[in-house]
N, C-alpha and C positions, 0 to 999 in steps of 0.2 A: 472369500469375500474381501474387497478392497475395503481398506480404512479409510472415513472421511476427514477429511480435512477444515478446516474455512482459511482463506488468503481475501489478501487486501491483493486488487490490480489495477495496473495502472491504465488510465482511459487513453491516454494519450496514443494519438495512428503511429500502429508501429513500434511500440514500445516495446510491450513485453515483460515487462517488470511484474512483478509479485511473489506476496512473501508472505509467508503460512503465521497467522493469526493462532496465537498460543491462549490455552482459554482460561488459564492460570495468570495471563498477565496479556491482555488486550491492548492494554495504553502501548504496550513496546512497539505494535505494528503499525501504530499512528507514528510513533516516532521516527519508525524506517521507513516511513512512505513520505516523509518530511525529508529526512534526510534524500532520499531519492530521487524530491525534486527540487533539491539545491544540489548537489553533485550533477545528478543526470538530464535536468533540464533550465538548469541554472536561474534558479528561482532566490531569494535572498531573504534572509528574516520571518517573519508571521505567514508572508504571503505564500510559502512553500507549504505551510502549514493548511491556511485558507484555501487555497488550490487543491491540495492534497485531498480532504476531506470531503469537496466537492468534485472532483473529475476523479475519484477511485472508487471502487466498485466491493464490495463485500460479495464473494462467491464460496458456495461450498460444494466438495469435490475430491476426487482419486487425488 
């Protein structure tokens, strides 16, 4: 039997981004999916953050 998982993903077409949600520390995965879209979709300050929270997806999974 496969282990489940939870990831944060990113909404954005095409992306492909996401990162496995540790259940021990949850805020980290907000933090890389901030970081994510200031690096990878060059977002700047709060608004990576506001973005983030709203166009990524909480999924659970192999």
């Amino acid at each position: 039997m496969t282990a489940l998982a939870t990831f944060r993903l990113c909404n954005a077409a095409g992306c492909g981004f996401r990162t496995e949600v540790d259940p021990a520390d949850p805020d980290a995965a907000w933090d890389t999916v901030t970081d994510h879209y200031q690096t990878d979709h060059g977002m700047t300050g709060p608004e990576a953050g506001i973005f983030g929270a709203r166009h990524s997806t909480t999924v659970t999974g192999p």
